[in-house]
C-alpha angles and dihedrals in degrees: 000000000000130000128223097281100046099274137134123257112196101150132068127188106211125195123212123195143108107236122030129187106163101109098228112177089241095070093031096058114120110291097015119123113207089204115093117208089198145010118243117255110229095252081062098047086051094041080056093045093048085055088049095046090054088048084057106269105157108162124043127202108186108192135175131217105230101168119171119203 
């Protein structure tokens, strides 16, 4: 997988939670809903990952948000 600007993309930072309130570009872009109706299971999460792994994808980082307010 490439970026804009030619070059190669082999990582991915992946975010795991259930609510999310913290307003990122990448939910908030024309016709995304940041509301989830559901959580993935974790045959879908692999079934994702697996997608991600045949476009290149070649390091995973899983996080989690955990803010306390």
């Amino acid at each position: 997988m490439e970026d804009q600007w030619g070059r190669t993309i082999d990582y991915l930072r992946l975010s795991v939670t259930d609510s999310c309130n913290l307003g990122c570009i990448y939910c908030r872009l024309p016709g995304c809903s940041p509301l989830l109706q559901s959580i993935l299971t974790d045959e879908e999460i692999f079934q994702v990952l697996s997608c991600f792994q045949e476009l290149g994808i070649r390091k995973l980082k899983i996080k989690s948000i955990d803010r306390k307010s």
